[in-house]
C-alpha positions as CSV (number, residue, x, y, z in Angstrom):
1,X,0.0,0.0,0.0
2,X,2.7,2.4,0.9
3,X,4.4,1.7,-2.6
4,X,1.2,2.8,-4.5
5,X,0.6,5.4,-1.9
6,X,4.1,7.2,-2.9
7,X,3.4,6.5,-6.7
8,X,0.1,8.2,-6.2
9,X,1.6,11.3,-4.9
10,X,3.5,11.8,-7.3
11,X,2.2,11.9,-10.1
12,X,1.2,15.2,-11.6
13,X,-2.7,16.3,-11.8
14,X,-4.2,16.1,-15.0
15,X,-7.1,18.2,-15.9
16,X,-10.3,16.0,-16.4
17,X,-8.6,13.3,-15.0
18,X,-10.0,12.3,-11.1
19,X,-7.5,11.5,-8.7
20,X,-7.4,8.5,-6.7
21,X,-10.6,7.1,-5.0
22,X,-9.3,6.2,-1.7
23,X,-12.7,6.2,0.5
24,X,-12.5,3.9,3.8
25,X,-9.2,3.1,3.0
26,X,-6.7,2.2,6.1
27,X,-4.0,4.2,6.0
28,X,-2.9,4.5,9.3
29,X,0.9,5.7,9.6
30,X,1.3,6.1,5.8
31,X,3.9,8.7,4.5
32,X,2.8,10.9,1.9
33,X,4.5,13.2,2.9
34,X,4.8,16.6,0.0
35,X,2.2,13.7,-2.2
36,X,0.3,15.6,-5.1
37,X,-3.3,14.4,-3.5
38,X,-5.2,17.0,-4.9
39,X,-8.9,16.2,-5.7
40,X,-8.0,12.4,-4.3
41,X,-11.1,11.2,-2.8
42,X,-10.5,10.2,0.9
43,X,-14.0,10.2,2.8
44,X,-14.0,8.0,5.5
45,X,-10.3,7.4,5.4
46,X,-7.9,6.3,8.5
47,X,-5.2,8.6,8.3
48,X,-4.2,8.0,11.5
49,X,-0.4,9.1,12.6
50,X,-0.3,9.2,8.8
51,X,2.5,12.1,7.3
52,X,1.2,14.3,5.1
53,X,3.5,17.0,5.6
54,X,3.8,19.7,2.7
55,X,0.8,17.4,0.4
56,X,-1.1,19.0,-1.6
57,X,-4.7,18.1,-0.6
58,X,-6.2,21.2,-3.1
59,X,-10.2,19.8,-3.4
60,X,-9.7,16.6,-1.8
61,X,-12.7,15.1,-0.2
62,X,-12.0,14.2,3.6
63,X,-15.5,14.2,4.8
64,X,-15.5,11.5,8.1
65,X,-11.9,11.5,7.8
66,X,-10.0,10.5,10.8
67,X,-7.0,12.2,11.0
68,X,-5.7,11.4,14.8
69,X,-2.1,12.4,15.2
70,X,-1.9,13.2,11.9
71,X,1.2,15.3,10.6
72,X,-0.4,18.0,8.5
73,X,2.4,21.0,8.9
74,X,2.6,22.8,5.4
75,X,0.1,21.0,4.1
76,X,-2.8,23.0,1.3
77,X,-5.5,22.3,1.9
78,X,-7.5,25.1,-0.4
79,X,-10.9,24.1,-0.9
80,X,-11.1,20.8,1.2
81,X,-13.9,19.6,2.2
82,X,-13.4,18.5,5.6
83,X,-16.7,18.5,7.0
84,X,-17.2,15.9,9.8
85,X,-13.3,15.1,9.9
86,X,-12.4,14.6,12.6
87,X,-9.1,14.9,14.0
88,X,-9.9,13.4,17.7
89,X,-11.8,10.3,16.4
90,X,-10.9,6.8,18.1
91,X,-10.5,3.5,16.1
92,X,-12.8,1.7,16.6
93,X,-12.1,-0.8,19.8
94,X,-12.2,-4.5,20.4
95,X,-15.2,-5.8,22.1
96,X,-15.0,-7.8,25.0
97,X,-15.2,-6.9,29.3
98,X,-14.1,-4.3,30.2
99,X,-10.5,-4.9,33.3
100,X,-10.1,-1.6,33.5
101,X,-9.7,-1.0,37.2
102,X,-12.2,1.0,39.1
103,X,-11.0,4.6,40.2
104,X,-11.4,5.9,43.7
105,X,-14.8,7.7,43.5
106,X,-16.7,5.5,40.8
107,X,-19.5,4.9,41.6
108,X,-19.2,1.1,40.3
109,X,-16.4,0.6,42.7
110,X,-16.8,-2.3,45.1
C-alpha cells in the first residue's frame, strides 16, 4: 500500500482526470509526505499518525476523515472539504469486558 501510496503522490494532476478514489481506505501511519493528492477522494479514510507534511490536498474530499495524530504541517488544503473530519476520532475498539480497574470515586467501585 505504501508503494502505490508514494506513486500516487507523485504523479502530476491532469485536468479531467479524477484522482485517486481512496474512501474507507486504512492508511494509518502512511507517508505521503509533500504527495500531489489534490482532488484524491478520501472520505471515510484512516489517516491515523499518517505524514502528510507539505501534500497537496487542493479539493480533496476528507469528509469523516480520521486524521488522529496526523502530521499536516505545510500541508494546502485550499478548498477541502473537511466536514465531519475529525481529528480526535478513536478507532474503533475490540469488544470484550471491560478490566479496567475502578477509580477511587466510581461509583461502580466495590
Amino acid at each position: 500500500m505504501q508503494a502505490a501510496l508514494t506513486v500516487l503522490g507523485r504523479l502530476p494532476p491532469l485536468e479531467g482526470v479524477a484522482r485517486a478514489d481512496l474512501a474507507d481506505a486504512h492508511l494509518t501511519g502512511a507517508n505521503v509526505a509533500a504527495a500531489e493528492l489534490s482532488g484524491s477522494y478520501l472520505r471515510r479514510a484512516t489517516l491515523t499518525s499518517a505524514d502528510l507534511k507539505g501534500a497537496d490536498l487542493t479539493g480533496a474530499e476528507l469528509r469523516g476523515a480520521t486524521l488522529t495524530r496526523a502530521i499536516l504541517g505545510e500541508a494546502t488544503l485550499n478548498r477541502a472539504i473537511l466536514g465531519e473530519a475529525d481529528p480526535d476520532r478513536r478507532l474503533p475498539q475490540r469488544r470484550g469486558p471491560d478490566r479496567r480497574r475502578p477509580r477511587r470515586g466510581d461509583p461502580d467501585r466495590r
